[in-house]
N, C-alpha and C positions, 0 to 999 in steps of 0.2 A: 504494500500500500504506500503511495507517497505520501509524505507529508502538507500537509497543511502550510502555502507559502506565508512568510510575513505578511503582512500587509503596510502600505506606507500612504501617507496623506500627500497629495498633492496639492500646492494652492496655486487656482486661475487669476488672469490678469483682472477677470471683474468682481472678484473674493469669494467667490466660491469654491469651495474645495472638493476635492475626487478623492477615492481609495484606490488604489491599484495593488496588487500584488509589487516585493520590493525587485526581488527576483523573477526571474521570467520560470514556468516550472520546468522542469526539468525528465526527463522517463529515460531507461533501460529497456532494451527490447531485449536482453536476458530474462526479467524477472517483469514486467510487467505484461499483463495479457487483460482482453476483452475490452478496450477504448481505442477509440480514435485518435489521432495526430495529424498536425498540419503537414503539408508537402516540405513548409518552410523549417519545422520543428527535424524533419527528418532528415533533409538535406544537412544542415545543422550536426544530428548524431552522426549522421553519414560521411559527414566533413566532403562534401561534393555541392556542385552549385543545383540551385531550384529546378534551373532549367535540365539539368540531368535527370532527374527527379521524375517531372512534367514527361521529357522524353520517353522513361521508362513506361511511364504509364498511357500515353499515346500508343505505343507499339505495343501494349497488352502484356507486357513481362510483369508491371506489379501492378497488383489490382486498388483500385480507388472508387470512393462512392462520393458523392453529393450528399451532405447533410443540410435539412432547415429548410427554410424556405427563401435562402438566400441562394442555394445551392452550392458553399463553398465547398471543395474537396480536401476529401480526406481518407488515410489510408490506416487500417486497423492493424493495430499493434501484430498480431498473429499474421498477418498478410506479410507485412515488411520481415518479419524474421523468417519466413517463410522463404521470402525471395533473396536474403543475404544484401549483399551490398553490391551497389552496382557499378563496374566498368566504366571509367570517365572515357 
């Protein structure tokens, strides 16, 4: 399970303030399973760019879904460990 990030206040230029998480989270695709992650979150653990990422998943080698009603993509933890790491 991961932890629970910080959270940190931010203050706007019109004095309203936001929470955001302090750190950005963070996952293992050793040890975590059954959630989703960004293309960007992955690229990231992958240490390869987005667009390698995007390419993988255009040609069908790793599988990604549409979440929400935004339809941003995303690719589920079990998926990415599944397919390993990809070939820049």
């Amino acid at each position: 399970m991961i932890p629970k990030p910080q959270m940190k206040t931010l203050k706007m230029n019109n004095g309203a303030s936001i929470v955001r998480p302090a750190v950005p989270r963070a996952f293992d695709l050793a040890t975590d399973s059954d959630h989703y992650v960004t293309v960007t979150d992955l690229a990231r653990y992958w240490k390869v760019s987005v667009d390698t990422v995007y390419r993988d998943i255009k040609k069908g080698a790793l599988r990604a879904y549409r979440v929400g009603s935004s339809g941003k993509i995303r690719v589920r933890v079990e998926d990415a460990r599944h397919y390993g790491r990809p070939a820049d």
